[in-house]
N, C-alpha and C positions, 0 to 999 in steps of 0.2 A: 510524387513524380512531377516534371516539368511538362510533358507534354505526352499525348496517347499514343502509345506503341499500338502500330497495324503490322502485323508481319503474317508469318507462315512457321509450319516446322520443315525443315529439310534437310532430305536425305542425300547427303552425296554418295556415300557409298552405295545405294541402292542405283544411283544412274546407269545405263548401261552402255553410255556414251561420257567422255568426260565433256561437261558445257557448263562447268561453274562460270564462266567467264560470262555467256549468252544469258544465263537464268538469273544474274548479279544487273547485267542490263534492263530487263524486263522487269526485275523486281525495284529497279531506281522508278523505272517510267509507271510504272505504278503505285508509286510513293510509300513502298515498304520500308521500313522503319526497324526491323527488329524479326530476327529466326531464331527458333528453337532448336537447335544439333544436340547428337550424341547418347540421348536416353535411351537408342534401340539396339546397339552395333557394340556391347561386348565381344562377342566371337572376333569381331575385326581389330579391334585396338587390343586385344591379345589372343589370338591365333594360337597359342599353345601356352601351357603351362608356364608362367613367368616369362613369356617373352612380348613384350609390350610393342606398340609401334602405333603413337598418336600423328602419323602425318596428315593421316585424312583431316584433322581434327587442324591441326596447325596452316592445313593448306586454306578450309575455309573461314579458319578466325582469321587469318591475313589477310583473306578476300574480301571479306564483308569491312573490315576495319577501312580495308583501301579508300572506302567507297562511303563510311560514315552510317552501316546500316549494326545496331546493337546485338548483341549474342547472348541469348540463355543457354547454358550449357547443363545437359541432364547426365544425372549420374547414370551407369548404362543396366543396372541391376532387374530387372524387371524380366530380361530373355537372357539369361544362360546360355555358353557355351556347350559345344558338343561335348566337348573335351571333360569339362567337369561333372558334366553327366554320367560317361564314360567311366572316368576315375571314381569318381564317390558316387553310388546309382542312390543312396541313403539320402541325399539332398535334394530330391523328386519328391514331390508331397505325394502326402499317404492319406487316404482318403475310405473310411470305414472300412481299412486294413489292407487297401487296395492302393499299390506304387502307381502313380502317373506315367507312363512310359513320355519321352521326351518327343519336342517336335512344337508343341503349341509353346508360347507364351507365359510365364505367370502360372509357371508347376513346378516351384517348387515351395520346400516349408525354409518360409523366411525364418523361422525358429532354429535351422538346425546350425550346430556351431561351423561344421567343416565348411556351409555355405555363408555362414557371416565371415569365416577365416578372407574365405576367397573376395566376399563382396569387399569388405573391409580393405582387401591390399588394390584392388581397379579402383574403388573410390580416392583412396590417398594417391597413387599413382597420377589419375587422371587432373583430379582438382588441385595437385599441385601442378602438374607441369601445365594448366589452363588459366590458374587463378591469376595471375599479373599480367596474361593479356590484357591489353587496353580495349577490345573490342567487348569486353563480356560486361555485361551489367549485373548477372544473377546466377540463379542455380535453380532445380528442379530436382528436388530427391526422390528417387524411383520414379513409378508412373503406375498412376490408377491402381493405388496398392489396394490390398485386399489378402482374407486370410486363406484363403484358396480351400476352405474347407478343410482343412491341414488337422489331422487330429493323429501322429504319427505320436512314438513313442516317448521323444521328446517333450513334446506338448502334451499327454495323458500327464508323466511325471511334474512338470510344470505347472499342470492345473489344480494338484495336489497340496503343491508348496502354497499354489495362492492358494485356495481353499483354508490351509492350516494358518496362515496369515491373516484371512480376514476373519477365521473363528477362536483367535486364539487359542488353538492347539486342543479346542475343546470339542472334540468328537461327540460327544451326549449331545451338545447346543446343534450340534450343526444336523445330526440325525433327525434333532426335533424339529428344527425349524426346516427342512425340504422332506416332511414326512418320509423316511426311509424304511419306515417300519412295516411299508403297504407291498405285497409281497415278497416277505422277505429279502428287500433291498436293504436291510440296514446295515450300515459297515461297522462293524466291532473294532477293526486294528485299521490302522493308512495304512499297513500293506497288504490290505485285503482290497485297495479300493480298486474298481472294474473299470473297466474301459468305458468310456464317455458313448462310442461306437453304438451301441446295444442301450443305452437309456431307455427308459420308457418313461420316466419322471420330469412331466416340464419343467419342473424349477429347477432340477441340474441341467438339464437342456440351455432353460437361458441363461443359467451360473458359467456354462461352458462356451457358449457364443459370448457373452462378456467380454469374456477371460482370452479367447481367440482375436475379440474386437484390440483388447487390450495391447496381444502380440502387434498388430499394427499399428496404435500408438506409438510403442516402444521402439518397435521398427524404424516409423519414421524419424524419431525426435535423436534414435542412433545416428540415423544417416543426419543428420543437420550437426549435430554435435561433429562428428568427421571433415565438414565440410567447413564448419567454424575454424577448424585450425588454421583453414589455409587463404581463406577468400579475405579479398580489401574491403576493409571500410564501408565503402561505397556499395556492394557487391549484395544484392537478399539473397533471399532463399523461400523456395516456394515448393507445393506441391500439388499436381493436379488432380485434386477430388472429382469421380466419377459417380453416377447416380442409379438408380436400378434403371435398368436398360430392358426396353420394352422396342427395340429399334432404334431408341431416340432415349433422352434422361426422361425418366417420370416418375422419380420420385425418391424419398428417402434412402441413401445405400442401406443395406440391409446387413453388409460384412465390415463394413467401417463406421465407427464413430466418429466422424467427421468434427465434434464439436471437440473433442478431447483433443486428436490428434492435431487440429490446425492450433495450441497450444506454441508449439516450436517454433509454428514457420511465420516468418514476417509478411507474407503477406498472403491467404490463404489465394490458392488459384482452383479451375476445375475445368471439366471437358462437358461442353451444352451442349447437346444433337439433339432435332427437333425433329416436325412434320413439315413438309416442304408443300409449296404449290395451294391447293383452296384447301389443305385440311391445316395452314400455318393459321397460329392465334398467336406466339409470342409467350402462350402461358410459361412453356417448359427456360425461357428464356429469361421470364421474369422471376420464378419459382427460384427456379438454381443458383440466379444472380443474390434472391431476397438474402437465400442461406448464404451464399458465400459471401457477401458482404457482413452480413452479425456474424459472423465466426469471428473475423478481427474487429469489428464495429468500423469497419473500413474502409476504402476502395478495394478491390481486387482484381485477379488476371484472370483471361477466360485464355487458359492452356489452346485448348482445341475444340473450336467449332464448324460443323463443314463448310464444303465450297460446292462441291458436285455432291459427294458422296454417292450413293447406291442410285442406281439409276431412276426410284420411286422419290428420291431426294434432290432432283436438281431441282432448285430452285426457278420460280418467273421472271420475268425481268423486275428489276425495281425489287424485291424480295432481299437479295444480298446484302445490299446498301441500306433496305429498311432495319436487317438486323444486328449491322455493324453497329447502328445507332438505338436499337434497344438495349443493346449489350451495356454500352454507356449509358444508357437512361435508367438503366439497375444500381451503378455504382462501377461498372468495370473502369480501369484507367488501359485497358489490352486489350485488343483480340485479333488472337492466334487462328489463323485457318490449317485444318490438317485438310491437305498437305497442300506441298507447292505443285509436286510433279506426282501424275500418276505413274503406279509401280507397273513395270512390266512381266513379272510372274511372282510365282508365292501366293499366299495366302487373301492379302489384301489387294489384288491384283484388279479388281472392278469397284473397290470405294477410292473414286475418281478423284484429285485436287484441284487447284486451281489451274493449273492446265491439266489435259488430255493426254491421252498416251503421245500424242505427235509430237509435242511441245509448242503447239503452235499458239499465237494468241486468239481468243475465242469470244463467246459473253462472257462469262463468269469473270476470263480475265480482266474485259472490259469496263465490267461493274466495279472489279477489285479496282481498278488504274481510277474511274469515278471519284468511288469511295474515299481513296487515299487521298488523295487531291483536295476531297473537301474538308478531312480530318486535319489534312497539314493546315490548312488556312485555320478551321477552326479551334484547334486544339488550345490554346490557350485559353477560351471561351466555355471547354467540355471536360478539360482535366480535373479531376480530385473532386466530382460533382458528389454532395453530400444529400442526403436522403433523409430526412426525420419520418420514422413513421410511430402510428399510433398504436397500433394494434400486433400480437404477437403470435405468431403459429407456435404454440408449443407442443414438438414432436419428440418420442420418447423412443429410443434403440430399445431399449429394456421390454417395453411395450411392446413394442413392434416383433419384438423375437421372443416374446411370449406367446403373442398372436398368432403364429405360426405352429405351435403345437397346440393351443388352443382354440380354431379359427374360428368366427361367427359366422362365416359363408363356404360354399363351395366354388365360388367365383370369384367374390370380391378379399381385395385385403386390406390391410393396415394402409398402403399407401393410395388403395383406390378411394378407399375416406377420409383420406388427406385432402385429395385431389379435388374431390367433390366437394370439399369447403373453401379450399384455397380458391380454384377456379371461379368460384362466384365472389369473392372478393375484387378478384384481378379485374373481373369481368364489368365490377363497380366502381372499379377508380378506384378502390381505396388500397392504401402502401401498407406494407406488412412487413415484418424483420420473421425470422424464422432459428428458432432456439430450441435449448432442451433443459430439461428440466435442474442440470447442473451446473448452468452459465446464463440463465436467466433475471434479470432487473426486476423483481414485478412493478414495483410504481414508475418504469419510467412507459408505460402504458396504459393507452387510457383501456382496451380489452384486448384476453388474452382468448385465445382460442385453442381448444384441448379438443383433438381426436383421440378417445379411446383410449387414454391415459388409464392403460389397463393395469399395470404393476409398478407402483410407485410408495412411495414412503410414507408414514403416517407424519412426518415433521413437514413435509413440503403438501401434501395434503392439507395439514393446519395451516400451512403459510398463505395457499391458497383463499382459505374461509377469510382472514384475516385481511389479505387483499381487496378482499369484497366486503367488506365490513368498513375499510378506509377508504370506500370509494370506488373501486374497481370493480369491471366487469367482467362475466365469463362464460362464454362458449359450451359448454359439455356436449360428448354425444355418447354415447351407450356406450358399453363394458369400460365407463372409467371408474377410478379406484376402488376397483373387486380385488384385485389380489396385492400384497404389499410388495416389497422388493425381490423376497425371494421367489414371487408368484405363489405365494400361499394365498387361499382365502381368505378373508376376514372373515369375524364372526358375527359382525351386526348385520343390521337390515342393509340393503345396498340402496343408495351407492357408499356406503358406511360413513367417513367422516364427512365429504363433502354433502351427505342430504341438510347439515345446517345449512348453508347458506344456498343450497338449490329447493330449499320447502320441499322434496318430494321424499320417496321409500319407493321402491317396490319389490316384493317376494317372489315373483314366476316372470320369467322370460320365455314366451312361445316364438315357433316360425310363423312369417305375416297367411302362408297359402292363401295367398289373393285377398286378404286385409287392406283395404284402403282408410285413406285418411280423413279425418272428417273437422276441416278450420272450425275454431271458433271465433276467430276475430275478422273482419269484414275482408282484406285482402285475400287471408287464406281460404275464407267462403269461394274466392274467385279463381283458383289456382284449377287450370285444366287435368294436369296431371298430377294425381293425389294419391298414386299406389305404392305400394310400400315393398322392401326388398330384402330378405337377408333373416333379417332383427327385430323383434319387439317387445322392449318392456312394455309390463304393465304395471303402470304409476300410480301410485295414491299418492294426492296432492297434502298436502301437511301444510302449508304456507301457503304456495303457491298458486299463481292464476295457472287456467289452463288454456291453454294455446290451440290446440290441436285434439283430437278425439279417435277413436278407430270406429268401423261401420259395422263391424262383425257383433252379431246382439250377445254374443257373451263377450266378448271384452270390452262394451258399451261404457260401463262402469269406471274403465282405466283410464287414464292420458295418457297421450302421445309427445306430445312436447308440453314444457310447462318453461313461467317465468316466474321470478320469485325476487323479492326487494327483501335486501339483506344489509344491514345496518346502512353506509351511503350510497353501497352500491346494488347491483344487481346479477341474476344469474340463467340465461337461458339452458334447459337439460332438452337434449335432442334425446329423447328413450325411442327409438328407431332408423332407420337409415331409408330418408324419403327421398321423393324426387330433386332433380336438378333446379326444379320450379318451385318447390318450396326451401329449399336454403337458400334460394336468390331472393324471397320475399322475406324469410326472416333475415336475410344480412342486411338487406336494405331498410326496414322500416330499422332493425335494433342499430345503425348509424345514425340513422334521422335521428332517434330517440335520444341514445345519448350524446350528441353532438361529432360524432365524426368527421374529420375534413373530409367531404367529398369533391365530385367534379360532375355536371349535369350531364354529364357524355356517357355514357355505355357503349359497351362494344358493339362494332369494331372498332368505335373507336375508344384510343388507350391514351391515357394522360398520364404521366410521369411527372411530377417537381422536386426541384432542391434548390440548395444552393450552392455556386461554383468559384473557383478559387480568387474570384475577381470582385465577390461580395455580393453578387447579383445574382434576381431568380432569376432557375429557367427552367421552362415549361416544354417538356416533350410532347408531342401530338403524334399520333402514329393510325394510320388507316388498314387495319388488317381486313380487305376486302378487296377484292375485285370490282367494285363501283365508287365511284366519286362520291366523299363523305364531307360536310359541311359544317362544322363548327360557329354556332354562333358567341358573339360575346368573348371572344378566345383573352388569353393574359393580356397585358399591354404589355407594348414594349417593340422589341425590334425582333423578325425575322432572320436568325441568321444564317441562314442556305440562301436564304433570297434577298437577301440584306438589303430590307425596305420594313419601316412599319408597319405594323398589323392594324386593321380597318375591323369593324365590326363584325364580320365573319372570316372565316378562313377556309379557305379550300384544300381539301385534299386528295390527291391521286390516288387512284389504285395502287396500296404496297407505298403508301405515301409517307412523308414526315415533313414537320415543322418544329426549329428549335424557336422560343422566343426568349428574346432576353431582357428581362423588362428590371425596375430597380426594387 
């Protein structure tokens, strides 16, 4: 891209005044650049069975064009019509046997053929008569897809055909390997096989989330393939991945495969919503950004992130602006604010946009008008900014949706010890890419960090040891590779292949009940909080040093964490899930150790670097706090918000940033 897209999405048909003309004004004076239309308003561009009517569409691509502001245009699949509900009720996802009745969003089975008929004839319809506008630069296939839980009859029969596909047609193999034999679950004939609905067997459980993840794959890379007939040259195509939603994105989706499906799209995009006001740290902003960047090894769009949103979400002042510019200091070359104009009834009627219900201009607007101002000047200086990072979050779907019918906790999950590792990375300055275990480089990292790599392969397991053997380092923390890909157990001592290069074994995992931790090395002697949660193996050290110990006089004899030197490299094994105070002391001393780029700063404040399309580093500074933060020693080079040289210290505001641009 030439320069950074700031825009909005907007709804014109949701106005209940027409004021594209006023809203086209206020979006110049606030140096908008680029809107998102048409991903929600099916019902409206065909109102009845084959009768189409793109004017809304054509009124505001001529408007925005008038005026030099860019147009993404979404396919509008995602919210159905009444009409086709009506007509086919069969096209409403079915959900442990139970039809969605219509009304929400995002109900129906993208599987079924009558509703690909229909998506299939709005998409050609729409992206031809949009595509040779001069206003539109890209596309957006569906929105925040997802498998909706969809296990209707189409998809049972579906999951059959793959099933016979990945086992070649060998029924014995496949009984053996997701033990089917355990009460009398075993299927004799494929037309004996049951419905997915009633499982009780984790490994077709996560054979079947797979296989669901897969339907949205397939989904998306249709809808791109469609849109390929028809778009210029010039023209992507994107799609905005969404995260588990806790309020806000925190953490790995759990119904998309995000790393498979962003395959298609040129450039991967996604929707970051955070904590607003003193509970904002930037994490979920930089989290979301690490992954949607390594999807393409990229830049990427941030679809939609808020402005007001919920009324516990409006941001401080200086907030906005601060993460217009974290957005960018991830990799984004976009960011989209949902929305422009808040709705005045329906559903979403109180997650507020950049303006109010009044339309009047306000702060948020004010910050947005800021913002853009300083994007336009700077943008040449921010666009296409590259990121090298050292270290790799290796996160695993597979895993993750094993871990749900097998869980370790009754509280926490797969992405809450995600969270807890990543966040003290963030916390340390250090850059991180975020991958999965079938789109992963290993040596282009100096460490890889595995949460819970609970079902994985015995060949990528090997690839692993072998990573550490050539050098490489690695992370573990408890229940990694216990079960293989179909979630079977192995049969060795655990953690099975990987105890080569992690020196340890252990045979009993108990719960901590108030088990604390007991450091063996000098810092962890110091750690205040040393209790433990969830999880505890109990390790016998085989190779390795011991790290950590537990308090309890009968598991005295175990470790808790261990480190272990494995031909050039090395391997830390977390066998528990400890405090926030202790994976901030082993992430920090295991950087020291093997040489991590770091940054002397800790939070709040947050340091970002790359390099930008102009050959020069640049160094992001970001003050996520409510008090004046100091930086000493800061890059050299030149200030660009305040375009003057940087001195030996730098100041930061509350909600503050500094870019430096130094050679």
């Amino acid at each position: 891209m030439k320069n950074i897209l700031y825009g909005t999405a907007y709804y014109y048909e949701y106005l209940p005044t027409d004021r594209l003309d006023k809203d086209i004004e206020m979006m110049l004076e606030a140096n908008i650049n680029v809107v998102r239309i048409g991903e929600s308003t099916w019902g409206t561009y065909e109102k009845q069975d084959g009768v189409f009517d793109f004017s809304p569409l054509d009124k505001v691509l001529d408007a925005m064009h008038a005026v030099g502001i860019k147009v993404i245009v979404g396919t509008p699949t995602y919210a159905i019509p009444t009409w086709l509900a009506k007509k086919y009720p069969e096209v409403m996802v079915q959900v442990n046997g139970q039809r969605r009745p219509y009304g929400a969003r995002q109900i129906f089975d993208i599987s079924n053929p009558t509703f690909l008929y229909y998506a299939e004839r709005i998409i050609r319809k729409m992206i031809a008569h949009v595509a040779s506008h001069p206003a539109v630069i890209g596309f957006q296939v569906d929105n925040e897809t997802k498998h909706y839980g969809t296990s209707s009859d189409n998809v049972q029969k579906g999951f059959v055909q793959y099933v016979k596909r990945e086992f070649d047609n060998d029924l014995e193999r496949f009984n053996d390997e997701f033990g089917l034999n355990y009460w009398s679950n075993r299927i004799n004939t494929w037309e004996d096989f049951p419905s997915m609905d009633g499982t009780i067997n984790g490994s077709l459980k996560a054979e079947f989330d797979k296989y669901r993840q897969k339907l949205v794959t397939d989904y998306l890379q249709w809808q791109v393939n469609l849109v390929k007939e028809y778009r210029q040259p010039e023209q992507f195509i994107t799609h905005n991945f969404d995260f588990e939603w806790r309020g806000y994105s925190y953490g790995v989706q759990p119904d998309v495969n995000h790393f498979d499906a962003a395959e298609a799209l040129d450039y991967a995009g996604g929707d970051i919503y955070h904590p607003s006001r003193k509970y904002l740290t930037g994490t979920e902003v930089s989290f979301a950004g690490d992954e949607l960047r390594t999807l393409k090894h990229d830049n990427y769009l941030v679809m939609e992130t808020q402005a007001q949103a919920f009324k516990w979400q409006v941001p401080y002042p200086g907030q906005l602006r601060q993460l217009a510019y974290s957005h960018l200091a991830s990799g984004a070359n976009m960011v989209e604010y949902w929305h422009w104009h808040s709705i005045h009834n329906s559903a979403e009627t109180y997650w507020k946009g950049i303006l109010s219900h009044d339309f009047q201009p306000n702060p948020v607007y004010h910050e947005v008008r800021q913002t853009g101002a300083e994007l336009k000047k700077l943008s040449p200086h921010l666009v296409n900014f590259k990121i090298k990072s050292e270290v790799a979050f290796l996160v695993s779907n597979q895993s993750f949706t094993a871990l749900n019918t097998f869980p370790f906790s009754d509280k926490n999950t797969y992405n809450d010890l995600f969270r807890s590792l990543y966040d003290q990375f963030y916390r340390l300055n250090i850059r991180t890419d975020i991958t999965d275990e079938h789109h992963i480089q290993l040596d282009d990292y100096k460490l890889i960090v595995v949460p819970a790599l609970y079902s994985i392969s015995d060949e990528f397991l090997q690839a692993l040891n072998d990573y550490v053997k050539r050098g490489g380092h690695v992370i573990y923390t408890f229940k990694s590779g216990f079960t293989d890909e179909h979630v079977k157990v192995r049969t060795d001592r655990q953690p099975g292949i990987i105890s080569a290069a992690s020196g340890v074994h252990y045979e009993m995992f108990v719960d901590p009940e108030g088990t604390k931790l007991v450091g063996q090395t000098a810092s962890l002697r110091e750690i205040q909080d040393n209790s433990l949660q969830d999880w505890m193996e109990l390790l016998i050290p085989d190779t390795a040093e011991v790290l950590a110990k537990y308090d309890d006089p009968n598991w005295a004899d175990y470790a808790a964490i261990t480190k272990n030197q494995f031909g050039k490299g090395s391997v830390i094994y977390i066998g528990c899930y400890p405090s926030t105070e202790v994976i901030a002391d082993l992430v920090r001393a295991y950087a020291k150790e093997i040489n991590l780029s770091t940054f002397a700063e800790n939070f709040p404040v947050i340091v970002k670097q790359g390099q930008n399309d102009l050959g020069k580093t640049l160094t992001y500074y970001f003050n996520y706090s409510e008090t004046v933060q100091t930086v000493q020693r800061p890059a050299n080079g030149k200030d660009l918000i305040q375009d003057q040289e940087v001195n030996d210290s730098l100041e930061l505001e509350p909600w503050g940033v500094a870019i430096i641009e130094g050679d």
